[in-house]
C-alpha positions as CSV (number, residue, x, y, z in Angstrom):
1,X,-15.9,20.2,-10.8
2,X,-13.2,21.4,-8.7
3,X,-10.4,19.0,-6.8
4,X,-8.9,20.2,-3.8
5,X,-5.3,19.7,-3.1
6,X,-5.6,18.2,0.2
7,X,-7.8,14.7,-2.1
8,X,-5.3,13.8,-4.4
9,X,-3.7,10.8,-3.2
10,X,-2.7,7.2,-4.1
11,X,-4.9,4.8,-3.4
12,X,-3.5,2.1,-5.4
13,X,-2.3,1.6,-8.9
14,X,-3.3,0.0,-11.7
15,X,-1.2,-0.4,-15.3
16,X,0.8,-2.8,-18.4
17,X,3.5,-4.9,-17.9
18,X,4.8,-6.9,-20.3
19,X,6.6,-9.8,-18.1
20,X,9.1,-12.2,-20.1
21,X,7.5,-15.6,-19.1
22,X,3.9,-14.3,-20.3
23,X,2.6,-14.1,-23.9
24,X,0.7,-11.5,-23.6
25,X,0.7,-8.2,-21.6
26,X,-0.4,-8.6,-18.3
27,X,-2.7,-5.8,-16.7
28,X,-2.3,-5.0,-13.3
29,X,-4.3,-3.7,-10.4
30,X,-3.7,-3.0,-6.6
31,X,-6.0,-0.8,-4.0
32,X,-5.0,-0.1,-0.5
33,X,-7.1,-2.2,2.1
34,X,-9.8,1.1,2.4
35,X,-10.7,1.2,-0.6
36,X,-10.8,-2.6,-1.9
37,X,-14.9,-3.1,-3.0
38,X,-15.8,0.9,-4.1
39,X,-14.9,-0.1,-7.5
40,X,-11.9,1.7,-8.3
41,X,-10.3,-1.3,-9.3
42,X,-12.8,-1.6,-12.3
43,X,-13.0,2.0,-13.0
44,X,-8.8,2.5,-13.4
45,X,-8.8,-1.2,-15.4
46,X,-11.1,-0.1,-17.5
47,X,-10.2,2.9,-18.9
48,X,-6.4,1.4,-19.3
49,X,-8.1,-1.5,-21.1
50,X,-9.2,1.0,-23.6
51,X,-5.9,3.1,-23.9
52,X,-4.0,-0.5,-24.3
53,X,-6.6,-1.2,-27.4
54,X,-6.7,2.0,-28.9
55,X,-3.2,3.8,-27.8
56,X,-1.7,0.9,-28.4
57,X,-2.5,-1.3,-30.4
58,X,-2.6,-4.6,-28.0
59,X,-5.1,-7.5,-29.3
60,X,-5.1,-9.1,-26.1
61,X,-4.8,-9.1,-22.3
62,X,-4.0,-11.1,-20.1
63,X,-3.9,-11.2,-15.9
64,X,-2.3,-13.5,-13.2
65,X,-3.6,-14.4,-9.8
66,X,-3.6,-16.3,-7.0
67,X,-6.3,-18.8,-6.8
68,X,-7.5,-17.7,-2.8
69,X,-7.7,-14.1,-4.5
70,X,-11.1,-14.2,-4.4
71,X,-12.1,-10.5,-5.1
72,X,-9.7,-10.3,-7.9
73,X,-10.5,-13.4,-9.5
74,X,-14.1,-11.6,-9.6
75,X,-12.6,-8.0,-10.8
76,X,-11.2,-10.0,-13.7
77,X,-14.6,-11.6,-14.9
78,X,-16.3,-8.5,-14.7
79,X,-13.5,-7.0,-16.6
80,X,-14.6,-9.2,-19.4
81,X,-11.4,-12.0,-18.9
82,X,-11.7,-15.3,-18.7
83,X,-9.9,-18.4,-16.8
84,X,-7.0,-19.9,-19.3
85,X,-5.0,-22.1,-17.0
86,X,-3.0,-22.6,-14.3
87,X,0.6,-21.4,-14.3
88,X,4.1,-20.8,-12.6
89,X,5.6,-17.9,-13.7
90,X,8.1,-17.3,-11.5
91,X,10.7,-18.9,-9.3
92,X,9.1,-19.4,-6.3
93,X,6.4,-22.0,-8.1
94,X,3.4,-20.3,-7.2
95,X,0.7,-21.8,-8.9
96,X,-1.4,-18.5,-10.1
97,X,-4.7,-18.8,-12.2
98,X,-4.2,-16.8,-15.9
99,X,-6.8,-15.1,-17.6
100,X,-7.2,-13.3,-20.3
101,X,-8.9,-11.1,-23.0
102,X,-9.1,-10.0,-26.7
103,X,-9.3,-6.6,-27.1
């Protein structure tokens, strides 16, 4: 298959972070508004799911949201993570939902 120049561009990111006030590291995800629902989200979690298992040795994952996030609450559980609790990680006192995963 060949990639044109003119299609390569960012539509969103997805990665590992490993935050101080979490236990585990925390996977990440963000589309731009045109592309939320085409399943890129899944596609890019997925694959750095496997690298974080396999590259690097991580036993278990773990995501923050907030509770009205209603698409990403959903990307998560078809990711395979589960609800844990409720939490405040940072200073502003957010409540955000955790979930999270054993690789």
């Amino acid at each position: 298959m060949q990639v044109k120049a003119e299609n390569l561009k960012t539509i969103g990111t997805c990665g590992l972070l490993k935050r101080d006030n979490l236990e585990h590291i925390d996977i990440e995800f963000s589309m731009l508004p045109e592309y939320h629902g085409k399943g890129y989200g899944y596609e890019a979690a997925s694959e750095i799911m496997k690298l974080a298992k396999s590259e690097f040795g991580i036993k278990t994952i773990c995501a923050i949201t907030l509770p009205i996030n209603k698409p990403s609450i959903y990307l998560l559980e078809k990711l395979g993570l589960s609800y844990q609790k409720t939490v405040k990680p940072f200073d502003d006192d957010k409540e955000l939902l955790l979930f999270a995963k054993d690789l």
